[in-house]
Backbone as ProteinMPNN parsed JSONL, in Angstrom:
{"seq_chain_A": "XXXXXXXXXXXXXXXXXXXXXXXXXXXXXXXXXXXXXXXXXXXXXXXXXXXXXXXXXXXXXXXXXXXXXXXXX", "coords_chain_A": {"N_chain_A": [[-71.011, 49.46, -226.35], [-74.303, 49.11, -226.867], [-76.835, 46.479, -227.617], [-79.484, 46.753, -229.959], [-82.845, 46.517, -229.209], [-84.821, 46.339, -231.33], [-83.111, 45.635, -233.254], [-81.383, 42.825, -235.689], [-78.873, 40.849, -234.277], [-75.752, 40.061, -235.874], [-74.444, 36.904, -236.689], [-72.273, 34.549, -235.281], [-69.125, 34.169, -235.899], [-67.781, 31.77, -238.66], [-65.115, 31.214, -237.721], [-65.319, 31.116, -234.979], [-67.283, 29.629, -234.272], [-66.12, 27.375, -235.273], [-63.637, 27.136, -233.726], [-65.239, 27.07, -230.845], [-66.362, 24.32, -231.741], [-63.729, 22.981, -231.666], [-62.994, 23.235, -228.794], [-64.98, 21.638, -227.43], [-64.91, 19.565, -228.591], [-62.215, 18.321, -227.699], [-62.835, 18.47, -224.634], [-64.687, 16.384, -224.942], [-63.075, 14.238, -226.028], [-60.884, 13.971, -223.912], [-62.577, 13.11, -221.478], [-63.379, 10.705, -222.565], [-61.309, 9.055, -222.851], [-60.568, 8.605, -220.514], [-62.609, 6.709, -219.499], [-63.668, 3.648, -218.264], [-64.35, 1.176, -220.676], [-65.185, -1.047, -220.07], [-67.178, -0.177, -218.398], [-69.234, 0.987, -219.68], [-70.426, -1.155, -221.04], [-73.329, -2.152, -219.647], [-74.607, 0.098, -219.776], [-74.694, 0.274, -223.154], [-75.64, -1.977, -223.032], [-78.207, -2.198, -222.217], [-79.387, -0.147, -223.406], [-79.229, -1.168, -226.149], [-81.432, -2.862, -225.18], [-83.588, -1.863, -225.465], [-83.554, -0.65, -227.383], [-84.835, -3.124, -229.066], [-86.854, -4.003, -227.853], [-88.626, -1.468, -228.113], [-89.143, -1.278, -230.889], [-90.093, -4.246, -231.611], [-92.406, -3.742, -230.186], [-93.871, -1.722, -232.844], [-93.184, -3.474, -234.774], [-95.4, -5.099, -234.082], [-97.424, -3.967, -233.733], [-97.789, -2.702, -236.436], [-98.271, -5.133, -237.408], [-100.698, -6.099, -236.124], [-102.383, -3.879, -237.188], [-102.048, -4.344, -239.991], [-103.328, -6.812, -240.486], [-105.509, -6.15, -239.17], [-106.191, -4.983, -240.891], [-106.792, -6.815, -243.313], [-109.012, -8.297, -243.019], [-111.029, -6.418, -242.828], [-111.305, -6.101, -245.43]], "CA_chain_A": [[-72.119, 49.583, -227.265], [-75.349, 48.438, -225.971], [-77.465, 46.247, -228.534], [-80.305, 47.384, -230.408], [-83.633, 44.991, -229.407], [-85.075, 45.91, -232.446], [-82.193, 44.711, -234.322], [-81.397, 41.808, -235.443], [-77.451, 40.854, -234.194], [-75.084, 39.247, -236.424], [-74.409, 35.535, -236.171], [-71.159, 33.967, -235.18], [-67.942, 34.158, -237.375], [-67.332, 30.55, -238.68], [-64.268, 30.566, -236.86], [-65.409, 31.264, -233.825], [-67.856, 28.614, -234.637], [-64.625, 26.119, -235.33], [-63.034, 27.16, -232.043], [-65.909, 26.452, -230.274], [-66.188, 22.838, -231.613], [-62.594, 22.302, -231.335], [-62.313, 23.091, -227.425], [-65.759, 20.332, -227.04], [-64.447, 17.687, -228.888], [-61.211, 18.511, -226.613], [-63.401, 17.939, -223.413], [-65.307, 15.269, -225.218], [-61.722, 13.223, -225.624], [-60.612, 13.977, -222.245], [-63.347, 12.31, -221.048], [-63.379, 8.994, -223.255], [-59.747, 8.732, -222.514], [-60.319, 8.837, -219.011], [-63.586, 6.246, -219.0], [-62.998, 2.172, -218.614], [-64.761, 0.602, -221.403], [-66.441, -2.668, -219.242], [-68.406, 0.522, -217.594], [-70.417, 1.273, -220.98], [-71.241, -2.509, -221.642], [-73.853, -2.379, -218.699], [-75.669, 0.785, -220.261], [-75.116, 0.077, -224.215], [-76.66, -3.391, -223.507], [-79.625, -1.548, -221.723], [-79.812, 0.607, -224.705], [-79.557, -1.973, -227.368], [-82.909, -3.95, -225.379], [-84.824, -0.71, -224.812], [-84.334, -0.353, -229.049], [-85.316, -4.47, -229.737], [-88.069, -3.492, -227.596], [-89.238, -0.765, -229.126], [-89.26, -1.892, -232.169], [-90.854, -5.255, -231.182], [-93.45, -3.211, -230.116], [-94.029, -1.527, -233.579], [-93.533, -4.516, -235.427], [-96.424, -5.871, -233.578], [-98.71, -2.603, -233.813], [-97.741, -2.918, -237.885], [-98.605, -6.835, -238.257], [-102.09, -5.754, -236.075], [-102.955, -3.36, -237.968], [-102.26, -5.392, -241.565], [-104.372, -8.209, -239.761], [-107.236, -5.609, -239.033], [-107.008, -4.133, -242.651], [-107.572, -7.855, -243.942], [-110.046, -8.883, -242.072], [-112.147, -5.553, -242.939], [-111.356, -5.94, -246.859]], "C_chain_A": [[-73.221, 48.622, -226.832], [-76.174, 47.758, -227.713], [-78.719, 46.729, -228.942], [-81.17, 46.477, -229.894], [-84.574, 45.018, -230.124], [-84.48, 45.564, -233.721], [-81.904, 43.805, -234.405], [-79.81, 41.797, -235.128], [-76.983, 39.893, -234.943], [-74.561, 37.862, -235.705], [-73.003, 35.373, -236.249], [-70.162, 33.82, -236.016], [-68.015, 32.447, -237.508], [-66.277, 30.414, -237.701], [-64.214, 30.578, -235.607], [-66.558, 29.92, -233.862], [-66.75, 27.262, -234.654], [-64.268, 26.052, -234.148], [-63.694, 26.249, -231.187], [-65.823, 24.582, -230.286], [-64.95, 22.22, -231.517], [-62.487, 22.155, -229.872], [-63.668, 21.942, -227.003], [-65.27, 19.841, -227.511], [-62.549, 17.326, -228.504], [-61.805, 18.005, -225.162], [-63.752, 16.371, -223.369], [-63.928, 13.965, -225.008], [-61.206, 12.996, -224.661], [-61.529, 13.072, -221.463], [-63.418, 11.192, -221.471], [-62.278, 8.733, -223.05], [-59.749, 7.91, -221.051], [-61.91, 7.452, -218.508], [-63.223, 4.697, -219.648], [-64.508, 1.528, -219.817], [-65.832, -0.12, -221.243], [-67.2, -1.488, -219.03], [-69.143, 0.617, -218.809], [-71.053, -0.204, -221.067], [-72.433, -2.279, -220.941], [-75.289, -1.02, -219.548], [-75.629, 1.119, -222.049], [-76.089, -1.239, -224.414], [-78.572, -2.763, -223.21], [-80.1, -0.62, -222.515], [-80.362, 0.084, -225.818], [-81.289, -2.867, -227.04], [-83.611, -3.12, -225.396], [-84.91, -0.642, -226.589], [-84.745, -1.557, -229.442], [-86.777, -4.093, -229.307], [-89.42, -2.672, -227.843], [-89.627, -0.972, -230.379], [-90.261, -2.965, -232.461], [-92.104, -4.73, -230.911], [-94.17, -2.543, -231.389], [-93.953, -2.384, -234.528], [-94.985, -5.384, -234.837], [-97.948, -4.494, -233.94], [-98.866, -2.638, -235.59], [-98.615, -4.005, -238.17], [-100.351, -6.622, -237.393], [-103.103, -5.175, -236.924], [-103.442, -3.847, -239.644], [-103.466, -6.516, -241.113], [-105.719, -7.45, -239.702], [-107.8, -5.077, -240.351], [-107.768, -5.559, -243.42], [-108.393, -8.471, -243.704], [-111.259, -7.824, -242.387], [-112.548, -5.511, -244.266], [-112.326, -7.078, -247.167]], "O_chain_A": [[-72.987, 47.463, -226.487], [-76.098, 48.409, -228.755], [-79.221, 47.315, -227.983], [-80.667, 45.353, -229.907], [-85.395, 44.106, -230.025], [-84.985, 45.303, -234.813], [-81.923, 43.239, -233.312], [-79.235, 42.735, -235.68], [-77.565, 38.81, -234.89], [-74.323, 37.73, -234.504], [-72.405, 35.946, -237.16], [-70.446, 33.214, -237.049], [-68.298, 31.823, -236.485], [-66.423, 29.559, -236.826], [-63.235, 30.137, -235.005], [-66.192, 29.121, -233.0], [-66.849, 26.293, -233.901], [-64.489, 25.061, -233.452], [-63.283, 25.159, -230.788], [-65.451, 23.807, -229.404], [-64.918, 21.008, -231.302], [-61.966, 21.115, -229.471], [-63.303, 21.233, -226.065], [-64.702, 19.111, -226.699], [-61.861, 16.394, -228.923], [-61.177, 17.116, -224.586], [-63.477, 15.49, -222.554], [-63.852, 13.092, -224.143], [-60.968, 11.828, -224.355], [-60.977, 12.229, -220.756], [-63.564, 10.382, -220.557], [-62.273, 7.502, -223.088], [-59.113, 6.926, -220.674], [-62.199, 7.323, -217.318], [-62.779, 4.411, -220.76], [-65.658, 1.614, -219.384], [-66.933, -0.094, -221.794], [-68.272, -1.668, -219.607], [-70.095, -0.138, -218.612], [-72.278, -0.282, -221.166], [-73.182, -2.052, -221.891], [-76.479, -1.249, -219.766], [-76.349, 2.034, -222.449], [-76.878, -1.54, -225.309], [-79.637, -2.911, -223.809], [-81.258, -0.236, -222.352], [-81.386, 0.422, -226.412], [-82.071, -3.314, -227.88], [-84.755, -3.568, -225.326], [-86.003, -0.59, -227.152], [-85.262, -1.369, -230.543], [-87.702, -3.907, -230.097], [-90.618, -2.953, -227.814], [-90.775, -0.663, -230.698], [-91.137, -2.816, -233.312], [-93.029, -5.325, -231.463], [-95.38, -2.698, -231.22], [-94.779, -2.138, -235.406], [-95.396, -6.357, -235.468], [-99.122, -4.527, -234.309], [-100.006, -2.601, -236.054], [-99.54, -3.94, -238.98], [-101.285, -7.016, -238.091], [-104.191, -5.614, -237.297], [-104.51, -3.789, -240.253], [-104.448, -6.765, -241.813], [-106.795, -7.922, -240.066], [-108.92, -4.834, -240.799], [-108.88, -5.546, -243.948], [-108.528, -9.487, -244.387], [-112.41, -8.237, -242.243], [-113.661, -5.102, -244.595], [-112.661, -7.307, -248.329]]}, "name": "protein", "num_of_chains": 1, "seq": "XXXXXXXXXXXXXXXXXXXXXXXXXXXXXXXXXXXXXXXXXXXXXXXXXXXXXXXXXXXXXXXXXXXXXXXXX"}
């Protein structure tokens, strides 16, 4: 049966929906099982400065901006 392409096709059974996320978070475990720990420190630390950073940067664009509103009031 060929699909219609002015129809719309029905969406996914839930349980085929379930399946699905059961056999990824099957891969997903396989993989964290299988990965040494020390290796993440190296790119959660490089994560955690890239968000101080960020941030730091918006705390500073905030306290400018308050500084330029009082200064105009």
């Amino acid at each position: 049966m060929t699909p219609n392409p002015g129809c719309i096709t029905s969406s996914r059974s839930l349980a085929d929906i379930r399946a699905e996320q059961a056999d990824n978070l099957d891969r997903i475990r396989s993989r964290l099982i299988s990965i040494n720990v020390r290796d993440l420190v190296p790119f959660l630390v490089a994560r955690q400065v890239l968000r101080t950073n960020e941030m730091s940067a918006v705390y500073s664009i905030v306290s400018c901006f308050l500084f330029l509103r009082k200064k105009l009031s």
